[in-house]
C-alpha positions in Angstrom: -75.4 -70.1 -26.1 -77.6 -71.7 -24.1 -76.5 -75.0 -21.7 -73.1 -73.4 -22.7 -71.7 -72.2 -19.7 -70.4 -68.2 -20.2 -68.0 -66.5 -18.6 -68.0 -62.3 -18.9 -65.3 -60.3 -19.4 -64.4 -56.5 -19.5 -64.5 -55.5 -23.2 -65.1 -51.2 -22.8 -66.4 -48.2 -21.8 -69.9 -47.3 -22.8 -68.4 -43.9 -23.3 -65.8 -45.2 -26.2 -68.9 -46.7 -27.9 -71.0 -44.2 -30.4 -73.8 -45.4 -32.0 -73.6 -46.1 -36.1 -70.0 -47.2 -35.2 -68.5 -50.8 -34.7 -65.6 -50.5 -32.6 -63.4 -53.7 -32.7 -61.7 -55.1 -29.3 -59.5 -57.3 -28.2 -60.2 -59.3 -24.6 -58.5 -61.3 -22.7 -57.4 -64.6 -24.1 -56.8 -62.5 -27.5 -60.4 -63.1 -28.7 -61.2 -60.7 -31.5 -64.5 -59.4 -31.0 -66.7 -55.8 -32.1 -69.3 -53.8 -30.7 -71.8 -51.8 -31.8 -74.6 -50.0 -30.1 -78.3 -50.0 -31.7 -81.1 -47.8 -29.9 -78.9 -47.7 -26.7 -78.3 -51.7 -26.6 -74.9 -52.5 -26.9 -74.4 -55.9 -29.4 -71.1 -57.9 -29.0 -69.8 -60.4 -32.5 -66.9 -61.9 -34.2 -64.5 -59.7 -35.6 -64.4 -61.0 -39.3 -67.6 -62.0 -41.6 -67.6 -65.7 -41.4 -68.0 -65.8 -45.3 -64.5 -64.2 -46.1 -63.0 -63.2 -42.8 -63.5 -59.4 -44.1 -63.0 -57.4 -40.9 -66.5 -56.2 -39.5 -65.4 -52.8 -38.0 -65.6 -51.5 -41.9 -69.4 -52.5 -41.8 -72.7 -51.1 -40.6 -75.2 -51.5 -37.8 -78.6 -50.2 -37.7 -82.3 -51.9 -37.1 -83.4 -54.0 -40.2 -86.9 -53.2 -41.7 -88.4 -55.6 -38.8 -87.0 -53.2 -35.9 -84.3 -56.0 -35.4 -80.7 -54.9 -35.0 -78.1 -56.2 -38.2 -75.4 -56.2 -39.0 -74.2 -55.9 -42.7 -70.8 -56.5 -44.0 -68.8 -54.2 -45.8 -67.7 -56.4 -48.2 -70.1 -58.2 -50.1 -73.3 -56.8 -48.3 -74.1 -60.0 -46.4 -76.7 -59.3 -43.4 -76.6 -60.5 -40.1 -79.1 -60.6 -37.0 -77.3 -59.4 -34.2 -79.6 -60.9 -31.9 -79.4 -64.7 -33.1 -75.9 -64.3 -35.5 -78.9 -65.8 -38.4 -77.8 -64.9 -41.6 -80.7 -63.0 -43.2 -79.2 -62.4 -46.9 -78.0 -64.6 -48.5 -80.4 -67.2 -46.7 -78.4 -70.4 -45.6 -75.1 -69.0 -45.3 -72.3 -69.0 -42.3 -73.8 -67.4 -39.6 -72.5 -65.1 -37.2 -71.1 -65.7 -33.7 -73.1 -63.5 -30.8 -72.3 -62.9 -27.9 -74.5 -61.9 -24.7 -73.3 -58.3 -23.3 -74.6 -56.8 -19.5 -73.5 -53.1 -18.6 -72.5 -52.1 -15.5 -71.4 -48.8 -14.2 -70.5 -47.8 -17.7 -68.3 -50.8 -18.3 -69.0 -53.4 -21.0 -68.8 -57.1 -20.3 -69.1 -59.7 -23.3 -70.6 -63.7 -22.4 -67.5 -65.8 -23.7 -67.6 -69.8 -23.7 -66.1 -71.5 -21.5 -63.8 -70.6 -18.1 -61.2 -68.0 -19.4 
């Protein structure tokens, strides 16, 4: 998202997150988005797999062989980087929307575009 300006919202509690899990939310303005924690970093994306809107809470999360965190979908095993949304398998597919995350005292806040 860069030259895009962000605005953060409150999304959670660190407390409600576990890692392995995605937990889906919904913030204000009714964007859809899900979480999932990976080595104690929390990653923030769309809801629904950009191939076949399957929702993403019935996925997994873990660090890829590389040590970077994906993201693979539930559905038809499609794998994500949850650091740049790149779709890793199957090459040149839809990617994934990111979104920047910053903790503070135990609260989550997710980077949206734009002034919400």
């Amino acid at each position: 998202m860069i030259g895009v300006h962000v605005t953060y919202v409150r999304c959670a509690s660190v407390r409600d997150l576990h890692p392995g899990e995605i937990k889906p939310v919904r913030v204000r303005g009714g964007h859809e988005l899900a979480l999932a924690v990976i080595d104690g970093r929390v990653h923030a994306f769309e809801a629904y797999c950009p191939h076949q809107a399957w929702p993403l809470k019935w996925s997994e999360a873990e660090n890829g062989a590389d040590g970077t965190p994906n993201l693979i979908c539930g559905l038809h095993g499609w794998r994500f980087c949850l650091d740049t949304g790149v779709t890793i398998d199957p090459p040149s597919m839809d990617d994934l929307a990111v979104y920047p995350t910053r903790v503070t005292d135990g609260v989550v806040y997710v980077g949206l575009p734009g002034n919400l």
